[in-house]
C-alpha positions as CSV (number, residue, x, y, z in Angstrom):
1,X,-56.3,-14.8,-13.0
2,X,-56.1,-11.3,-12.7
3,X,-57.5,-8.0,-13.8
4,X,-57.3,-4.2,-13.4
5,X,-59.4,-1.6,-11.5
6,X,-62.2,-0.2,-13.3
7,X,-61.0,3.2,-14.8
8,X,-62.4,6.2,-12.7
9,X,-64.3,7.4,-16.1
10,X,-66.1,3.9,-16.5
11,X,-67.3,3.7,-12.8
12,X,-70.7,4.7,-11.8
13,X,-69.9,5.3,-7.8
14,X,-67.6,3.8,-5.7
15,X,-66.7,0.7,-6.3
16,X,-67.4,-2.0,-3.5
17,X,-66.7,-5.3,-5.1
18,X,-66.2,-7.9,-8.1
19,X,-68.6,-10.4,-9.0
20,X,-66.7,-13.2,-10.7
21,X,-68.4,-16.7,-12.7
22,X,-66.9,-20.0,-13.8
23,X,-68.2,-22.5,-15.5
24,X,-67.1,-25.2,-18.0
25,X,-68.7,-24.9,-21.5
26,X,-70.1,-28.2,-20.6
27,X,-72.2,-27.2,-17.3
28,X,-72.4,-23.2,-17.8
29,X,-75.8,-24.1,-15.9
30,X,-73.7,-24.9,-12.7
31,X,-71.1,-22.1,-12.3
32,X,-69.2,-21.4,-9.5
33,X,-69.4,-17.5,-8.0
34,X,-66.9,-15.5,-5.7
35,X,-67.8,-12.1,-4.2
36,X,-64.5,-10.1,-3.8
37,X,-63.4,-6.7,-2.2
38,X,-62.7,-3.6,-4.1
39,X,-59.3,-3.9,-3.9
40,X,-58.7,-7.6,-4.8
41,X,-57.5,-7.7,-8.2
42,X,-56.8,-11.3,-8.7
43,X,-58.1,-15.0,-7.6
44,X,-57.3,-18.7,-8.2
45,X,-59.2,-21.2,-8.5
46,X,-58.6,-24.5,-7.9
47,X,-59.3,-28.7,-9.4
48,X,-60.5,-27.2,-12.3
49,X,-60.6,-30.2,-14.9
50,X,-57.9,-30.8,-17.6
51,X,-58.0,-29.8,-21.4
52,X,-61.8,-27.9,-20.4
53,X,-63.0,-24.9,-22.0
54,X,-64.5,-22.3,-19.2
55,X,-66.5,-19.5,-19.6
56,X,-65.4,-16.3,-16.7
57,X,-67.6,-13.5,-16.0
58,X,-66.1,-10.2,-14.2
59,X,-68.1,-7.7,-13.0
60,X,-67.8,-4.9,-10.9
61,X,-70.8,-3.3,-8.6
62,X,-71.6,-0.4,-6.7
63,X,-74.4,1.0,-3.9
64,X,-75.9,1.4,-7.7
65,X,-75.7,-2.0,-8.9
66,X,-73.7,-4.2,-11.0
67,X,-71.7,-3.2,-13.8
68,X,-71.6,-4.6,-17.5
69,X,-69.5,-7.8,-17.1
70,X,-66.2,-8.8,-18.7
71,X,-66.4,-12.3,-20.4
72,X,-63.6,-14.4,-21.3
73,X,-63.0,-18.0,-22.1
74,X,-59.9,-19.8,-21.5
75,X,-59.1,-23.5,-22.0
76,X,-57.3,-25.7,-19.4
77,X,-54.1,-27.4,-20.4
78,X,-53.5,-29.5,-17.1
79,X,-55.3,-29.9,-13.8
80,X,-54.8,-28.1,-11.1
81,X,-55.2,-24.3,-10.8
């Protein structure tokens, strides 16, 4: 997946990272979480299960805190990546 930078007018500070969830629909109690850099823009993630339904969760933070997240769901079609 990949995303864009947070425009300048949205950002509250400098931007130091990306908080990113993944769950399955099925177990959004058990997600699993990645901490990027500010200047990673994309990630993949791996054996996620086929024809599944997950629930992602962006969000940027700064020295401030955490920004209001993106959400998106996606379905799987095979497995894999």
């Amino acid at each position: 997946m990949t995303w864009e930078q947070v425009p300048e007018e949205y950002r509250n500070g400098l931007i130091m990272g990306y908080n990113i969830q993944i769950a399955s629909l099925d177990d959004l109690g058990n997600p699993i979480k990645r901490i990027l850099n500010f200047n990673c823009t994309s990630l993949t993630f791996y054996g996620l299960k086929k024809f599944t339904t997950y629930m992602i969760s962006i969000q940027a933070f700064t020295r401030k805190g955490c920004g209001t997240p993106g959400n998106y769901t996606i379905e799987t079609e095979t497995g894999g990546k």
